[in-house]
N, C-alpha and C positions, 0 to 999 in steps of 0.2 A: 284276124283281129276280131275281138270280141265287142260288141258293143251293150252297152248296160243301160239300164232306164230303174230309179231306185223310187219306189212308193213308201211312201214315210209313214203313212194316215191313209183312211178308206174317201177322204177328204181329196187324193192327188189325185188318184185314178182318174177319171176325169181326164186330167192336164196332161197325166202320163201318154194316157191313150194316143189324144190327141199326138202327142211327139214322137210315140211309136210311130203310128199311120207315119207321119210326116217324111221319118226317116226310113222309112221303107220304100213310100213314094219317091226317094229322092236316090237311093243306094241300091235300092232291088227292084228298079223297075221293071213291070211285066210280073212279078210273084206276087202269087195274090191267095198260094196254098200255105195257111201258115200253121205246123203243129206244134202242140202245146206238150212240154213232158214238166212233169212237175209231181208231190207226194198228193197223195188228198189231202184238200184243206190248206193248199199252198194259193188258191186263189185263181185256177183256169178259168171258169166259168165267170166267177165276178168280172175278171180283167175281160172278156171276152164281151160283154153286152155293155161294158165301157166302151169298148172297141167299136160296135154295132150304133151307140147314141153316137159316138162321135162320126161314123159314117150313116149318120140320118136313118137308122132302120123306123119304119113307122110300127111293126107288128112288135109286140110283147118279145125279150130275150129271155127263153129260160132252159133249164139245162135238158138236154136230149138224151137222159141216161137211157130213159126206155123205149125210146122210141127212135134212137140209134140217129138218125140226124133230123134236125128243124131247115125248114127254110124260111129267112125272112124278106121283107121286100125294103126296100130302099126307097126314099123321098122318090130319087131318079128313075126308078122305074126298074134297075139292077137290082138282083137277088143278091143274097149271101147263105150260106150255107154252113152248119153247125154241125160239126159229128161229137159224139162220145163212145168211142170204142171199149171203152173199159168192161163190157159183159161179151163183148167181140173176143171167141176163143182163136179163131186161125184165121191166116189170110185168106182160104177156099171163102169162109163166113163173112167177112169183109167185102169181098170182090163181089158175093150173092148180095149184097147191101146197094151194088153200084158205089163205092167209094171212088173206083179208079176212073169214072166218067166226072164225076167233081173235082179231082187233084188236080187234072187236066183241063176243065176248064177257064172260061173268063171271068168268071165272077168269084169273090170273096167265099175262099173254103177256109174253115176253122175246125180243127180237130184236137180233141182231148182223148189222151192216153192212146196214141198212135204208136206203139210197137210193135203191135199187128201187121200192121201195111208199110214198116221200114222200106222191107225188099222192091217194096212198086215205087217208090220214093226217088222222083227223077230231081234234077238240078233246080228247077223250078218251087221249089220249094222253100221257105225259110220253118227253119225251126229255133224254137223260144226255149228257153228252159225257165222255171220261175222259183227261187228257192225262199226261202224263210230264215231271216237272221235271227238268232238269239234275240235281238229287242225288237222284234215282230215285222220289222220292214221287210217288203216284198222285194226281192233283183229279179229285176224281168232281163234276162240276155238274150241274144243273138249271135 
């Protein structure tokens, strides 16, 4: 079963977020490695530092194109962790990144354009897809 979370305006994110986390915390407990597949421009990144205010990150969210992941820190004193694979050509490149020690750990891992690293991709994981409707609304699924 598919579950969907629909952003209507740059207005909801925010609220979305929130309901994402919530139903994650409640359905996928223990998964905390969540990747993002989506075209450019479908909104990973914005939804993603929605994702981070709503779990209290204190540090600036911004995208990791070039610097392949961020780490930020949390009110709590818990990390979270930002990839963007999208210049990541093979998994050999990935693995020399340390990805497979974040998928697996405790803390909140977030990754964009993760096809790279399918194959290391254990059950612990949830994966997003985010598509763009004809009149601009975001489907964020699960």
């Amino acid at each position: 079963m598919k579950k969907e979370f629909i952003i209507n305006s740059l207005d909801e994110a925010p609220k979305t977020a929130r309901e994402f986390l919530s139903y994650i915390e409640k359905k996928e407990k223990g998964k905390k490695c969540i990747v993002f597949d989506a075209p450019m421009g479908a909104g990973k990144t914005t939804f993603i530092k929605e994702l981070c205010k709503a779990l209290e990150v204190t540090d600036e969210v911004t995208s990791p194109t070039f610097s392949i992941v961020n780490e930020y820190m949390r009110k709590n004193g818990e990390k979270i962790y930002h990839f963007d694979l999208y210049r990541i050509k093979d998994l050999d490149e990935a693995m020399s990144a340390g990805t497979e020690e974040y998928i697996y750990g405790d803390d909140y891992c977030f990754i964009e354009w993760p096809e790279v690293i399918y194959p290391v991709l254990g059950d612990n994981v949830i994966e997003v897809q985010i598509r763009v409707t004809d009149d601009g609304k975001r489907v964020v699924s699960l």
